[in-house]
C-alpha positions in Angstrom: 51.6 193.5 16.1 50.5 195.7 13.5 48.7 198.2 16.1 52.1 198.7 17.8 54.0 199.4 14.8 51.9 202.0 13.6 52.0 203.3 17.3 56.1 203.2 16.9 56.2 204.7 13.5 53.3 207.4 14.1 55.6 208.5 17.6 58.9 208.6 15.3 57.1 210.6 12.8 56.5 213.3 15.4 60.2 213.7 17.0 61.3 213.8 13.6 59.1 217.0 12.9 59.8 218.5 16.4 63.7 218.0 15.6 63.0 220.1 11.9 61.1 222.6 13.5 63.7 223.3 16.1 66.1 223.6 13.7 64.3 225.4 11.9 63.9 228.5 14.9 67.1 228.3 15.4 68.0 228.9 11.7 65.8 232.0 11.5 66.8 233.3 14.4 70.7 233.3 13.8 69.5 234.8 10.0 68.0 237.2 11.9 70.9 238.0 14.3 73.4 238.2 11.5 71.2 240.8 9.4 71.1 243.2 12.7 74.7 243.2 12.9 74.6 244.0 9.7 72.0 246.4 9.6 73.7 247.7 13.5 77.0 248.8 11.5 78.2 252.5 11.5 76.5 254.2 8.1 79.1 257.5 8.6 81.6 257.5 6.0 85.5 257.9 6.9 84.5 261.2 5.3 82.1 262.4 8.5 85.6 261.9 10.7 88.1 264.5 11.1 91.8 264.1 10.2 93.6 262.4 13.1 96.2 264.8 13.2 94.1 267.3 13.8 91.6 265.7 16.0 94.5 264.8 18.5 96.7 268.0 18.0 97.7 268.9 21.5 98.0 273.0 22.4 101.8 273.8 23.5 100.3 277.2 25.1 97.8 275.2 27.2 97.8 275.9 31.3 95.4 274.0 33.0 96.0 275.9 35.6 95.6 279.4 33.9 91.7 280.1 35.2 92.8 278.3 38.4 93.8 280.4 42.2 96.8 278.8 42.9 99.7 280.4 45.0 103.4 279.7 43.9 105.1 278.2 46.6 108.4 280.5 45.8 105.9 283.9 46.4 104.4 282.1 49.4 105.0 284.0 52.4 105.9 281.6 55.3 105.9 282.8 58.8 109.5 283.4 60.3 111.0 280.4 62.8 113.8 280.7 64.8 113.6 277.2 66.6 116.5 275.1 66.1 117.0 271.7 67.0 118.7 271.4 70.3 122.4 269.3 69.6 123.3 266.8 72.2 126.1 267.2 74.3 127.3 270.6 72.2 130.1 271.6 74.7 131.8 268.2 73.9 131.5 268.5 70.2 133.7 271.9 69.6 136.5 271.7 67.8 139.6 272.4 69.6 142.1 274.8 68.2 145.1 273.3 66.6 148.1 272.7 68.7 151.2 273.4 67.3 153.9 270.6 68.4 157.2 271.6 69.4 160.0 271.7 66.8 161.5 268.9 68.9 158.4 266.6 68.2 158.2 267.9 64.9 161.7 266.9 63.3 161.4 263.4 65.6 158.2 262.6 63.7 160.0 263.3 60.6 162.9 261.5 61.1 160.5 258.4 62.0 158.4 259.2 59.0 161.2 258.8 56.3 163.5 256.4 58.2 165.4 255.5 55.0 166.5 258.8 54.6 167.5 259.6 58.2 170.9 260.3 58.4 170.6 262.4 54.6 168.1 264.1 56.8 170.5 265.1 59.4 173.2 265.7 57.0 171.2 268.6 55.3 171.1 269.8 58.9 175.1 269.6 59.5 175.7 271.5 56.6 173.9 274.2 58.1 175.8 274.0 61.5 178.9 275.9 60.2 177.1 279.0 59.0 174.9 280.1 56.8 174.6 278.0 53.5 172.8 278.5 50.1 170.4 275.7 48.8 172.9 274.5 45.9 175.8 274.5 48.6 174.0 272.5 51.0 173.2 270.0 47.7 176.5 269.7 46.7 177.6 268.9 50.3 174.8 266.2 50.9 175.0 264.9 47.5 178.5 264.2 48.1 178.1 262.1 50.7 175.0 260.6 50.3 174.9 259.8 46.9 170.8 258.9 45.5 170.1 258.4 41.9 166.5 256.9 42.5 165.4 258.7 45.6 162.0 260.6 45.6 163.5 262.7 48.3 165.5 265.5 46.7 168.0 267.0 48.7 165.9 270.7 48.2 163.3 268.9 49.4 164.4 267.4 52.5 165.4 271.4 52.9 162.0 272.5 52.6 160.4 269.4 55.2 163.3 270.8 57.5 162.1 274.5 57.4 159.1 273.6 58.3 160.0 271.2 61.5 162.0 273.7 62.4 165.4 272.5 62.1 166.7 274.8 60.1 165.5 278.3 59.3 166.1 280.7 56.7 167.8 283.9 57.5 166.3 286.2 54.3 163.3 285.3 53.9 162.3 288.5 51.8 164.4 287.1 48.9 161.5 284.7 47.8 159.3 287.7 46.9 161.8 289.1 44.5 161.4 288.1 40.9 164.1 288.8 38.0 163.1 291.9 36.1 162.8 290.8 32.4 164.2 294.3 31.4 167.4 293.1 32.6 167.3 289.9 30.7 169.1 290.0 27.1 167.3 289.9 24.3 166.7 286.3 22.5 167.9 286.2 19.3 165.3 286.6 16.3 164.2 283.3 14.4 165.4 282.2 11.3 162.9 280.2 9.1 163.6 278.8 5.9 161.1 279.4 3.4 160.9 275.7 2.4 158.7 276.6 -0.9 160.6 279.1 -2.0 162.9 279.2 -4.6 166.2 280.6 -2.1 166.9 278.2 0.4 169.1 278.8 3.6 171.8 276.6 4.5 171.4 274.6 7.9 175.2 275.6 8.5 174.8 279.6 8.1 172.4 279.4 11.1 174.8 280.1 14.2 173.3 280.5 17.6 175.3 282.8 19.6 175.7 281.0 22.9 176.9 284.1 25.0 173.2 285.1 25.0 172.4 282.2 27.0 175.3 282.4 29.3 174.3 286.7 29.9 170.8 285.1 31.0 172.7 282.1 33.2 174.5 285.4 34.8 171.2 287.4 35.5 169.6 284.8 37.3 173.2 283.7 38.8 173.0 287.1 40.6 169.9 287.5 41.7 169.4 287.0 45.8 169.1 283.4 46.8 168.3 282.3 50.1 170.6 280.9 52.7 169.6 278.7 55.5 171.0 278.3 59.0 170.9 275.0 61.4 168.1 276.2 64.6 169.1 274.7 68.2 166.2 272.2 67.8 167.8 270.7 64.8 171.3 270.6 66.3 169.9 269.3 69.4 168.8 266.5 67.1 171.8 266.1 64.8 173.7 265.7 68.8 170.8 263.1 69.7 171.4 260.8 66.4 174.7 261.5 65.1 178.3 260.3 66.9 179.3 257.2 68.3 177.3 256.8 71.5 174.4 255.9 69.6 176.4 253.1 67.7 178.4 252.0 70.6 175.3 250.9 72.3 173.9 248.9 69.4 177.1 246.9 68.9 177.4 246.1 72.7 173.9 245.8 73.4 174.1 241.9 72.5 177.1 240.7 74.1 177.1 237.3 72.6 177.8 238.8 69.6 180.6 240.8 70.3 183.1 238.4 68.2 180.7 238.9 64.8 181.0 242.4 65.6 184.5 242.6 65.7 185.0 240.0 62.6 182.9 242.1 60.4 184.9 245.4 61.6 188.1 243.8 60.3 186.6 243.5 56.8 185.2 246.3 56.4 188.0 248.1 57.8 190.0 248.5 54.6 190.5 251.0 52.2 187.3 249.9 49.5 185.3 248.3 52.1 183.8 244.8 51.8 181.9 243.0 49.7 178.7 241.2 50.7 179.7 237.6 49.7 183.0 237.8 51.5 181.1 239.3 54.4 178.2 236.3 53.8 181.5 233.5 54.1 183.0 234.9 57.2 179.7 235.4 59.3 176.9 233.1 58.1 178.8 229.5 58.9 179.5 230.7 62.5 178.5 228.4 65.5 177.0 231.7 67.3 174.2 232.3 64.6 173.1 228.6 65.2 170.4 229.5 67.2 168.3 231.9 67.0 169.4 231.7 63.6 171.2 235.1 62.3 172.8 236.1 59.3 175.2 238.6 58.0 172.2 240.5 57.2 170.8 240.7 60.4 174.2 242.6 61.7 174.6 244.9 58.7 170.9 246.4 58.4 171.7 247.2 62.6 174.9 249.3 61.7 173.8 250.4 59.0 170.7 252.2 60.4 172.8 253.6 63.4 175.0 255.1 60.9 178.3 252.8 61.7 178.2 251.0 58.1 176.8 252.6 55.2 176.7 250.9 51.2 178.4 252.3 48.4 179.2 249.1 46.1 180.7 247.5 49.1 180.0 248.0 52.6 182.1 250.8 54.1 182.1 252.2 58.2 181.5 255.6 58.5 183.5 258.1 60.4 181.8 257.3 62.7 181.4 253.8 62.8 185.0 253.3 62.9 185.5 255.7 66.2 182.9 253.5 67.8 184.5 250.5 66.7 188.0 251.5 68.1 186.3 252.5 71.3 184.6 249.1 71.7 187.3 246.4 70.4 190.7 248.9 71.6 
């Protein structure tokens, strides 16, 4: 027993001094490592470096390309070429020259185009029919009788989208080059300004404006040349077309079944005043007739009133003529 327990201890002995010795090496060789770090460090001082800024200055006159052979591409010289790209089907790609419609065609589309303001349309056109009228006079006459606080359509602009359909034409057209010679024109009177600072001060009441140089200037421009327009034979050959009673006559009888709402709301609207829409509403709505399809008084006004037979002004009122068409139908 003894023999094996020095055996045990004598074998412990030596890994113990195997393990030491390793650990030893590998002690001296990481003291070794960490002195040549050391020793591998940089022994310049930050006074062996250049400044920063002017190590990494950068030249703003620098080319790169300065010692280089290169050719602009604006100076090169490129050989001429005349080849262009064949277009398909070229003779079906021209541009026809415009076409000029007819003044026929051309006051139809109008009237089409602002159908609201169809018969104020034609009216401008009337006026001219008679002889040759000035733009106010032809405003005063349309105004009259077709009276439109919020229209967009001006009467003298309905004059100028005539002129141009050719309904009516003007007959001196050399007028619209001459301008008002500012010699002519009296002179404005001179400014009066109060010096507000100062000790003298102007009463409001002394200031009088003598009116009769604005009314001078009213008569210069009164006299100078206006322009006067005349109806064309297209735009009475319209005015014939869409104005009378033939046109009316065939919208009342063109529904014979309601020949006896026709002739009721006539008799209402017949009167000095016209009609207003709720009596109109009583007298038509309720009637058998309007059953089916199902009308109303509506229905019947908006027809007459786009043929020209009724038109409203408060109340509903015929026109001329509405009432000669009227007559001729229910005589």
């Amino acid at each position: 027993m003894n023999e094996e327990e020095n055996q045990f201890t004598s074998e412990d002995q030596c890994a113990n001094e195997d393990q030491r010795t390793g650990e030893d090496q590998f002690a001296t060789e990481d003291q070794r490592t960490g002195e040549n770090e050391f020793a591998s460090e940089d022994p310049l001082t930050d006074d062996d470096y250049a400044d920063d800024e002017d190590l990494f200055q950068l030249d703003d006159d620098f080319d790169p390309l300065e010692d280089a052979d290169v050719v602009e591409e604006d100076n090169k010289e490129e050989p001429p070429n005349d080849y262009q790209m064949p277009i398909p089907d070229a003779d079906k790609s021209v541009i026809p020259e415009p076409v000029e419609l007819p003044a026929s065609e051309r006051i139809e589309n109008l009237l089409k185009g602002i159908a609201g303001q169809k018969y104020r349309i034609l009216a401008v056109v009337q006026a001219c029919q008679s002889g040759e009228k000035t733009a106010s006079e032809i405003e005063a006459s349309v105004d009259a009788e077709y009276p439109q606080g919020g229209s967009v359509y001006e009467t003298s602009r309905l004059i100028e989208l005539l002129e141009k359909a050719g309904a009516i034409e003007c007959t001196n057209p050399e007028v619209r080059d001459v301008e008002v010679d500012e010699n002519e024109m009296p002179e404005e009177q001179e400014e009066v300004e109060a010096d507000i600072e100062g000790e003298e001060q102007i009463d409001v009441e002394d200031l009088s404006i003598d009116s009769s140089v604005f009314e001078e200037q009213a008569e210069v421009i009164e006299q100078a040349p206006k322009e006067r327009f005349i109806a064309t034979a297209a735009g009475i050959e319209a005015v014939d077309k869409n104005i009378g009673t033939d046109p009316i006559v065939q919208v009342i009888t063109e529904e014979e079944q309601y020949l006896p709402i026709y002739e009721r709301i006539y008799n209402l609207m017949n009167v000095d005043g016209g009609c207003a829409v709720a009596d109109l509403n009583k007298a038509v709505d309720s009637d058998p007739l309007l059953k089916e399809p199902r009308r109303f008084c509506t229905y019947f006004l908006g027809r007459l009133e786009r043929c020209n037979a009724a038109r409203w002004q408060g109340t509903w009122q015929l026109t001329d003529d509405g009432a000669k068409a009227f007559k001729q139908v229910f005589a």
